[in-house]
N, C-alpha and C positions, 0 to 999 in steps of 0.2 A: 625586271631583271636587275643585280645587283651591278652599281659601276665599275668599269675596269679597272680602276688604280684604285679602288679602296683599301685594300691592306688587309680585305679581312678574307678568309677562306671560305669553301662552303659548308665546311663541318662546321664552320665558325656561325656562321646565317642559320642551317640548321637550328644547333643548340639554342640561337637566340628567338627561335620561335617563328620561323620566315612563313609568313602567309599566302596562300597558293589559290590561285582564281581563275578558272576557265569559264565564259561565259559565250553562250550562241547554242546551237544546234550541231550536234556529235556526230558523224556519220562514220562508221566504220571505225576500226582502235584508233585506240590513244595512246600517243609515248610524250613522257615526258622528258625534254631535253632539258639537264641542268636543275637549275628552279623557276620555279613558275613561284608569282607571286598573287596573291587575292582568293577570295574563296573559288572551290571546283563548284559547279553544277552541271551534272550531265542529266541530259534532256534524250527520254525515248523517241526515237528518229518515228512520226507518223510513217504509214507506208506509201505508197507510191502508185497505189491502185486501191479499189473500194473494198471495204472488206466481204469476202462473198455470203451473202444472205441468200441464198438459190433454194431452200423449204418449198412445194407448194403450199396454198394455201388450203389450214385446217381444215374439214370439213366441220358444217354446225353442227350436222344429224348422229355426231356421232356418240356412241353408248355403248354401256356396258363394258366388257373385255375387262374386267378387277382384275380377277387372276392373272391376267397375263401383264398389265403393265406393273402389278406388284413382282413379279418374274422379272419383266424385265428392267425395273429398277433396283432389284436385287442383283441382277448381274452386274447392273454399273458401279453398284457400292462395292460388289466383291472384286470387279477390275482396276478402280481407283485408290482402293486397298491392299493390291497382290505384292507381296516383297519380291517377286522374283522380276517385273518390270514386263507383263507379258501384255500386248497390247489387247484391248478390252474389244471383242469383235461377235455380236449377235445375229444369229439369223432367224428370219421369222420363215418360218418353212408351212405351208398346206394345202390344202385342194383350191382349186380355181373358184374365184367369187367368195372366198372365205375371212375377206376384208385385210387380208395382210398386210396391202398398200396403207388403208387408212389408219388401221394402227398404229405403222411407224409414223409416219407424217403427226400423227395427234402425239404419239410420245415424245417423236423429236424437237416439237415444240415448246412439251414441257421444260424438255431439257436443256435446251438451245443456251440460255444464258450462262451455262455450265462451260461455253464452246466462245469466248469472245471473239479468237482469229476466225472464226466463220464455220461457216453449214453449205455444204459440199451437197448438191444433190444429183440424180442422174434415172432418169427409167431405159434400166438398158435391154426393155423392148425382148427379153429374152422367151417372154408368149405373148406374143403380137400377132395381127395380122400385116404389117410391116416386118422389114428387116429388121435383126439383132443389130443393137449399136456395139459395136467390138471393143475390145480392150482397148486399142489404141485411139482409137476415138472418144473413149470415156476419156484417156487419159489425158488427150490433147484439149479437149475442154477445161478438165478440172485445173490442169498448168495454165492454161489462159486465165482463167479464173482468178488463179493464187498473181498473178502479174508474171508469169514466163511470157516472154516476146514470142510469137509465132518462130521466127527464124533461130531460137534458141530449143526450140524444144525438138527432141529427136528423132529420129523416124524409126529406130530401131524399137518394138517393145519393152525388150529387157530396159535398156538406157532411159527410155520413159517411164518405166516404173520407179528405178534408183531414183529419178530426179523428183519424182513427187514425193518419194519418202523421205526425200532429201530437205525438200521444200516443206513438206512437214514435221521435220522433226524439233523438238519443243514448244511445236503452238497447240494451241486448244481448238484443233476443230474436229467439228460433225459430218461424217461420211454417209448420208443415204444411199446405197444403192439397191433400186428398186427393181423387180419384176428380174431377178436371175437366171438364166437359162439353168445352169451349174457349175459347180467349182472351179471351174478353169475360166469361166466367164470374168469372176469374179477375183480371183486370186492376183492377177496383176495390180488390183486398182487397191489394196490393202494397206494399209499402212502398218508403220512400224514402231512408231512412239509411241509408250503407253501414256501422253496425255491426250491421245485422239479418243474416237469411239467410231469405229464401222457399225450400222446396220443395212442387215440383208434382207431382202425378202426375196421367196423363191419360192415355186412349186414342189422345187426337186429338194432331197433331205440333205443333200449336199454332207453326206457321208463323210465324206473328205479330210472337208475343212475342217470336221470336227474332230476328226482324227490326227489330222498335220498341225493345222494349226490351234486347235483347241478351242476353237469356236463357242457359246454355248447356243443351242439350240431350243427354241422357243415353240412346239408346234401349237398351230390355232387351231382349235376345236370348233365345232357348230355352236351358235349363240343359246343359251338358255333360254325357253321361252318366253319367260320375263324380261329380259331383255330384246326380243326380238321383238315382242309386244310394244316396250317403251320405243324401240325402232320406226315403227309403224305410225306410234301416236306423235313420236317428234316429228314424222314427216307427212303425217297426215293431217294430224290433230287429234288430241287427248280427244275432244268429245265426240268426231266421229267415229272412232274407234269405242269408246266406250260405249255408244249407244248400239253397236253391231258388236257386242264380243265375242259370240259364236260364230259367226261371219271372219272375222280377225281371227281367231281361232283354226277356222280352214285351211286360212292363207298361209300362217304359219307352218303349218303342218303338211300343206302341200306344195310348201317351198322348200319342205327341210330345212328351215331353220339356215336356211345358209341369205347369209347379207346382202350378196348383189341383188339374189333373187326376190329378196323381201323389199329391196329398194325398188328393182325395176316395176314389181305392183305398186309401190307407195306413187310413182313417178307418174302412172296410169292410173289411178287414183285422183291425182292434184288433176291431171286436163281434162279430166272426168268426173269433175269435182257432185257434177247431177245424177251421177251412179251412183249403186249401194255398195257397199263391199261386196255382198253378197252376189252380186252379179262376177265380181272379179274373180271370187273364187268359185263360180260355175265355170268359169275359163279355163280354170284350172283341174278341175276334176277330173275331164277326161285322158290319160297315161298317154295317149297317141298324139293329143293333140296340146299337152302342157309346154314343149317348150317352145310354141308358136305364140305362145298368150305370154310368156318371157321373152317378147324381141321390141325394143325398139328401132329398130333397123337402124343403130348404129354399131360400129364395130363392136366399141365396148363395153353395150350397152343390151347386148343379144348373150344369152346362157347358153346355144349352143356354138355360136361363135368362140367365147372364151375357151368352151371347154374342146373347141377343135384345135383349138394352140396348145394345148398340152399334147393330145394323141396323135396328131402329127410328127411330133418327137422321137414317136415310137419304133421301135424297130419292126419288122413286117411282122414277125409270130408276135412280140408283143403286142401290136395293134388287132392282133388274127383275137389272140387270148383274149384282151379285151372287150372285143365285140360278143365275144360266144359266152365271158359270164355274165354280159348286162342281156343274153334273151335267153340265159339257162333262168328255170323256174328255183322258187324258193329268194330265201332273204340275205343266204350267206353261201359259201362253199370252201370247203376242206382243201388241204393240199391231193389226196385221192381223187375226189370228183373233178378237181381241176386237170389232173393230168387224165382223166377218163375225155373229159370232155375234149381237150386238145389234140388225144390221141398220142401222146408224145411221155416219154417218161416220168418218173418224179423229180429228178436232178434236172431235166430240160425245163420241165415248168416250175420246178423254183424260181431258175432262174430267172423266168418270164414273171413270175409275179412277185420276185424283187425290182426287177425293173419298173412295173406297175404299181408298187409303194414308194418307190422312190422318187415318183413320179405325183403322187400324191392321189393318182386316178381310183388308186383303190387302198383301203387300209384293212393291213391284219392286224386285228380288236383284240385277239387273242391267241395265242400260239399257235400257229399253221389252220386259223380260221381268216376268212377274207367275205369283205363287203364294199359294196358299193354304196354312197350316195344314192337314195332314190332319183335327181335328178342327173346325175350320172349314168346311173343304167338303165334312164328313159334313151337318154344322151346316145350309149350305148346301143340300145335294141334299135334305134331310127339308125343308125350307122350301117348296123348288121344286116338289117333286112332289103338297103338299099344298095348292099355289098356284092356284086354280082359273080363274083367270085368264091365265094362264105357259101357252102350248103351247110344249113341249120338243121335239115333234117336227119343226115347220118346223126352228127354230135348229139342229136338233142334225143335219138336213138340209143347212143351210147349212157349217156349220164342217166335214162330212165330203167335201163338194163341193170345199171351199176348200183343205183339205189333199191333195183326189187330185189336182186340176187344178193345184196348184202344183208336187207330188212330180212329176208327171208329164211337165210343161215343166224342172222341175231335170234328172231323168234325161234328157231330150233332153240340155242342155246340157253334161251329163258325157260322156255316151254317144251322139253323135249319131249313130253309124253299128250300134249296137244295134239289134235286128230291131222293130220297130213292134209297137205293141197299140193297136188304136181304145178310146176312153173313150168312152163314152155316157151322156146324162144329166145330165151339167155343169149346174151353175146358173149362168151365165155372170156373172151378177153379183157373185161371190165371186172374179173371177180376177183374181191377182197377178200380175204378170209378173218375173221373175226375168230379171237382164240379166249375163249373163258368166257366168265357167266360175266365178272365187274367190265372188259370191251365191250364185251355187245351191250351195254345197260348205259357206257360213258358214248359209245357210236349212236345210240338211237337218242339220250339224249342233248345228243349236240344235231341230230340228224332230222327228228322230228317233224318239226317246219315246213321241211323241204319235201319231206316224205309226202306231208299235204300238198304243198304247190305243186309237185311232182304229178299227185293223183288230177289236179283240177289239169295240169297242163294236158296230160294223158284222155282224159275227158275231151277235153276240149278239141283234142286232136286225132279223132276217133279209135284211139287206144282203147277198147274196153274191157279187154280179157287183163290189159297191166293194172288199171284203175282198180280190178276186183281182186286182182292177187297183191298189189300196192297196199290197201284197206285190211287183207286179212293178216301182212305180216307186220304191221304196225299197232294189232289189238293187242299185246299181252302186255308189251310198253305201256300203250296210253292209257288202259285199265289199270295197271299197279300205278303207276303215278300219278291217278286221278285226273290226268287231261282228256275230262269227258266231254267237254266241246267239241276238241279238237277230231275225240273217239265220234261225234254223234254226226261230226261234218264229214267224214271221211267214209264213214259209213254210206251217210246219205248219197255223195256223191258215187259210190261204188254200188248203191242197189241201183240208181237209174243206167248204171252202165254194162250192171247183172241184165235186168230188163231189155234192154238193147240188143245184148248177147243171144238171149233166149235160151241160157243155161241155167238149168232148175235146181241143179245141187249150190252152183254161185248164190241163186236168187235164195235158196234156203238158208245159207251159211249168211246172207249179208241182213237178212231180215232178221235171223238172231241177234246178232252180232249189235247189230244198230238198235234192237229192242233190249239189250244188255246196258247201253250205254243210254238209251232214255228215262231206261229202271233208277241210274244212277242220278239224273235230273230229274227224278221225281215225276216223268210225263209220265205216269204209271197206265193211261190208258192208251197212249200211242203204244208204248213197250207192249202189250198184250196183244193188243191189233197185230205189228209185227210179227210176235211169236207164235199167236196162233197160225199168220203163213205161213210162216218158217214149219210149225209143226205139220199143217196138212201139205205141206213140199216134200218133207223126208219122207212122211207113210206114201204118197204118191210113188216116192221112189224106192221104196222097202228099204229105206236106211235106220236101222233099228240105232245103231248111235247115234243118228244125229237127232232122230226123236228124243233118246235119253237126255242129250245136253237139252233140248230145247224143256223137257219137264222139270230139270235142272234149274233152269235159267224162269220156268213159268214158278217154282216153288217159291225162288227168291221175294219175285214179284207179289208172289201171297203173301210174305213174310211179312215186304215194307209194309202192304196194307192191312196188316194188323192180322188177316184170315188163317193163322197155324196150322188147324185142324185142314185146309187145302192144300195149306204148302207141304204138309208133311205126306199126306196123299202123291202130291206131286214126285216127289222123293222119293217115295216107294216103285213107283212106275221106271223112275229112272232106275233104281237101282234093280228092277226085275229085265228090264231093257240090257244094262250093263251086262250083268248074268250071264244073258241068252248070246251075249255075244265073249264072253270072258274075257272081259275088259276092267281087268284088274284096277288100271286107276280109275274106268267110272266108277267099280262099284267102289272102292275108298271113298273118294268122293261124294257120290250119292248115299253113305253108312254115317258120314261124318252132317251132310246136310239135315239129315232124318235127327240124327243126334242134337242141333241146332233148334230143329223145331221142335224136338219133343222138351229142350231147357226151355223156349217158351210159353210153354203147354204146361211146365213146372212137376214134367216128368225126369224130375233127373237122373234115379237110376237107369233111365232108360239114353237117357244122353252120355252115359258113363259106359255103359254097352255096346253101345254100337261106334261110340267115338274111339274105344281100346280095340276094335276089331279094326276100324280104318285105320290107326296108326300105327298094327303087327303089320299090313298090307303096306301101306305106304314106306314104313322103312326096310321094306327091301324092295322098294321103284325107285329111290332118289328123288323124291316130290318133294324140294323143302318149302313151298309154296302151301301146297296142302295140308302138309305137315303141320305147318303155322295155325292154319286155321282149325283143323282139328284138335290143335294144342288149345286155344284159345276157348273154344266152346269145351270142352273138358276145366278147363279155370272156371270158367262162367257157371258150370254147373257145379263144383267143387264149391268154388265163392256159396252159393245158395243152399248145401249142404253144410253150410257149418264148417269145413274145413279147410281155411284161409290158405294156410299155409303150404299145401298142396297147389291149391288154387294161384297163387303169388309164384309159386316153382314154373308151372304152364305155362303162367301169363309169361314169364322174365324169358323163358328161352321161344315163346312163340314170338318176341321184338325181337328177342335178336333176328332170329328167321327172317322178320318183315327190314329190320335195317340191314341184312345185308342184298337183301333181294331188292332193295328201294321200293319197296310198296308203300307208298304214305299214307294211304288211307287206313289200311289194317295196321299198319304202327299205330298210329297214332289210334284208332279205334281199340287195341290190346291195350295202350299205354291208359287209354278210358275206364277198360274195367279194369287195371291193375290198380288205380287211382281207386276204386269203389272198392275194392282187397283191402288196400292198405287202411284205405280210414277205418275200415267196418273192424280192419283188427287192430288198430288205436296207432296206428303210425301217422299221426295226420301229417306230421312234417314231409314223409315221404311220398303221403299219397297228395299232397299239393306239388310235390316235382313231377309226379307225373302229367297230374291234370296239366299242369301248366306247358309241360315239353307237349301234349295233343293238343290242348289248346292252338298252341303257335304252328303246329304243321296243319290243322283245320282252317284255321284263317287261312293260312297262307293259300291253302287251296278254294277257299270262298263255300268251306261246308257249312251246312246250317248246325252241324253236329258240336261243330265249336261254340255255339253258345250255351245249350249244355252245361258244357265241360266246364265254359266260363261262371254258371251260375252257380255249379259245385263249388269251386277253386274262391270263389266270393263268402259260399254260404260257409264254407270251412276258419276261411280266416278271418269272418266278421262273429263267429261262434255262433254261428245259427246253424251248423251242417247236422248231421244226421250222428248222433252217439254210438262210439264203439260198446260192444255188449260189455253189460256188468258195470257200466256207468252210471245206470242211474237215469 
């Protein structure tokens, strides 16, 4: 400092350059009294407690998850980049065992050096088999942490919330908060500086947050199999695994793919290192007895343990809800079938199975469709049936009811002039009404499935008169859309439950029906077997049309094997059958088959003949099914007469017919011969769109017709196909 009687001012020292020097350790502000002489140095005060490092440690095993930590390293670029100053706050949200926990832990590691004032962690226990750690206990930790004095910190929540945000605001740290009950669990312990980062994990979707506070939300999905595999092999070992890869295979598959459960066999794997896989996933195979082969009898190390801390949470009908879709049959169910099954309205059970997504127990995959986890609704069915309260029998009455009475008004709507079957026994209070031809085609194909599980459950359950009307209002669906597996298992299942019945018109109608659908899988000699029952059933019973379909259905079968001059016999029978009963659409029908086989007999005015007399009849019934096909063999014999263009008219409006009625097979088979039109009349360009659009809906169906198509579609565009006339 300058002396007291020197003379000179301090504007004077100022100007003359006066040099200013604090040296030591700075705590708290600075004033400067006067002038200070010598150089300043201020020194960041260390702190006064350890800076907290609280992370558990990484797991090794861990893999996979790209997409999600590329998510959620793009939320932190988008947080640490936001002009509005909003703090950067992720939740990982999804079903129980879905590796949430290990995620964040492996990300926040990555990130950690991004966070120098420390990494905040906490499992606040919010599905445990322990108590939830509360707000104020999180927060009374994480202040001791940061160096708050026990006797400074508040007992009030609110007050202890302000004080950590207080105590956070400008440093760089990482908040894990792990295992969240929901929103309000989580919402005190939040910070407010955007240079923090909260992560959440949580079962629940925590709706909320994302709406209040603008949260982004990360859901975990099931591992890809290739990662679950790598899962396996990290914790097993690459070459044990590779030398059982069908065995690994199994196990994936009957863990669904979800992490804890692929760990907990990898875990029983290592202490059974003298096992094969292959035994592990016999443990697994049997549905009743899989999640006892998932326990290690520790808390959180058993799948149905975990997965009791979530539906615990549940409200009483939610829990009721849950139990009754994990032991309803089938793979999914609709908002309809769910409130059937509950008994309770549509608005009641939304609600209930928003609560159960939001919860993560169950996910809707698709707009007002919902599924479970396989090992979910094993989870599920072991609850329900040890529920002593839960009768499974009414509901599971109701849901079988709900799915015949609705298949059953669909099939009208496809097939209205299809032969009748009375239903008996309807719960009438289960009925849907399906309005138009495009619902009933978009209800059966979301419905399908279920229609199947429905029939096995029904079987199983000595239901046999449902199983056999279940099977017959499911035929005109799985026939147009080529699901003749699905057509030949549903069958099958419905003739041993015709057989059981001891009903001869069932037993005839399912013996077609399933011989229809083996015709289509080329069993050409089981298909005959069937239909000749089928046929000595209906003369048994003087049912003169049901004879007609099954000569109908015996024609076809001559057709694929090549025999014309049978099939067309066949034909005639039906259509003197039809007659006799004046059944205007058999006899269409069997006019238009006769017409078919005399084009390949390579009688075509005679297939020009009889197919104009089926299509005056048909269009005054509303048949546009038959319509299509009769259009289609009028092209095909047209085609062969020389007269393309005629023939290319037929073919165009018989697809439309088949694309609006969703028949893929006959699309795609019209879009065939329109393809053989078109080149034959020198359009190759057009007739390669068509091969190529039957092509891709053949594949897709696994028909052997598509290759074919494919070899046309090849020989066309390598110029080796067949010459349009006049070429040369």
């Amino acid at each position: 400092m300058p002396e007291e009687n020197s003379g000179k001012s301090h504007a004077d020292e100022v100007s003359a350059g006066t040099h200013n020097e604090v040296s030591g350790t700075v705590m708290g502000p600075l004033v400067q009294a006067r002038t200070v002489h010598g150089g300043i140095h201020l020194h960041h005060s260390p702190p006064e407690w350890p800076i907290p490092r609280q992370l558990p440690v990484d797991t090794r095993h861990f893999v996979g998850r790209s997409d999600a930590l590329t998510e959620l390293g793009q939320a932190l670029d988008d947080g640490s980049h936001h002009e509005s100053g909003v703090v950067a706050i992720t939740a990982i949200s999804g079903t129980a065992g879905i590796g949430k926990t290990a995620l964040a832990i492996h990300w926040a590691h990555q990130i950690a050096r991004h966070f120098p004032d420390g990494q905040l962690y906490i499992n606040l226990r919010g599905f445990d088999a322990r108590s939830p750690v509360e707000p104020e206990q999180a927060l009374h930790a994480f202040l001791s942490a940061l160096g708050v004095e026990a006797g400074r910190i508040p007992l009030d929540l609110a007050a202890q919330a302000a004080l950590f945000r207080s105590m956070l605001d400008g440093r760089r740290v990482l908040i894990v908060l792990g295992n969240a009950r929901d929103a309000e669990h989580v919402r005190p312990l939040l910070p407010a500086s955007r240079s923090c980062l909260a992560v959440i994990t949580t079962r629940n979707r925590v709706d909320s947050l994302v709406v209040r506070e603008g949260v982004h939300r990360v859901i975990l999905n099931l591992m890809s199999h290739d990662d679950a595999r790598a899962l396996l092999a990290k914790r097993m070992g690459r070459e044990r695994v590779d030398s059982e890869l069908t065995a690994a295979t199994d196990v994936i598959q009957l863990c669904g793919r979800l992490p804890l459960a692929l760990s907990i066999v990898a875990a029983r794997a290592a202490a059974q290192s003298q096992f094969p896989i292959s035994s592990l996933a016999e443990d697994l195979m049997d549905e009743r007895t899989r999640l006892d082969a998932l326990d290690l009898h520790e808390a959180d190390l058993s799948i149905e343990a975990v997965f009791s801390w979530s539906s615990r949470l549940l409200t009483a009908q939610g829990a009721r809800l849950f139990e009754l879709l994990g032991a309803a049959p089938g793979s999914d169910v609709g908002v309809h079938a769910s409130a059937v099954l509950a008994d309770m309205s549509h608005t009641a059970v939304n609600t209930l199975l928003t609560e159960l997504t939001q919860a993560h127990l169950v996910e809707e995959y698709s707009p007002r469709r919902y599924r479970l986890h396989d090992l979910l609704r094993a989870y599920a069915t072991k609850v329900a049936r040890s529920d002593d309260e839960l009768d499974l029998k009414p509901a599971m009455q109701r849901l079988l009811d709900f799915y015949l009475h609705t298949s059953h008004s669909g099939d009208r709507i496809l097939d209205p002039l299809r032969e009748s079957m009375e239903i008996k026994g309807v719960d009438g209070h289960s009925i849907f009404s399906l309005v138009g031809r495009q619902q009933a085609q978009d209800w059966f194909a979301a419905e399908h499935d279920n229609l199947l599980s429905a029939a096995r459950y029904a079987a199983d359950n000595g239901l046999d008169e449902k199983v056999v009307w279940l099977a017959w209002s499911a035929t005109t669906f799985l026939h147009r859309g080529g699901h003749w597996y699905d057509y030949r298992e549903i069958q099958r299942i419905a003739l041993l439950s015709a057989l059981r019945t001891g009903e001869r018109r069932a037993q005839a109608i399912t013996h077609r029906n399933l011989g229809n659908a083996l015709a289509q899988l080329k069993s050409y000699d089981e298909a005959s077997e069937n239909h000749r029952k089928a046929l000595a059933l209906f003369v048994e019973l003087g049912d003169e049309r049901g004879q007609a379909r099954v000569h109908h259905a015996l024609g076809y079968l001559c057709e694929k094997r090549g025999d014309y001059a049978t099939a067309l016999e066949h034909g005639k029978h039906a259509l003197t059958l039809y007659r006799a009963r004046d059944d205007r659409a058999g006899e269409a029908r069997a006019l238009n088959a006769m017409g078919w086989y005399q084009a390949m007999l390579q009688n075509y005015e005679a297939t020009v003949h009889n197919c104009e007399q089926a299509l005056t009849i048909l269009r005054t019934l509303d048949d546009p099914t038959y319509e299509a096909h009769t259009l289609d063999s009028l092209g095909y014999a047209y085609h062969h007469m020389g007269s393309f263009e005629q023939a290319i008219s037929c073919f165009r409006t018989a697809i439309e017919f088949y694309r609006e009625l969703e028949d893929q097979y006959y699309y795609a088979a019209t879009l065939h011969h329109l393809g053989d039109t078109l080149q034959a009349n020198g359009n190759a360009e057009e007739a390669c769109a068509a091969w190529r659009e039957a092509g891709r809906v053949l594949d897709d169906m696994g028909h052997s017709e598509g290759e074919e198509v494919s070899a046309k579609l090849l020989a066309s565009l390598t110029g080796d196909g067949p010459k349009p006339p006049g070429t040369g």
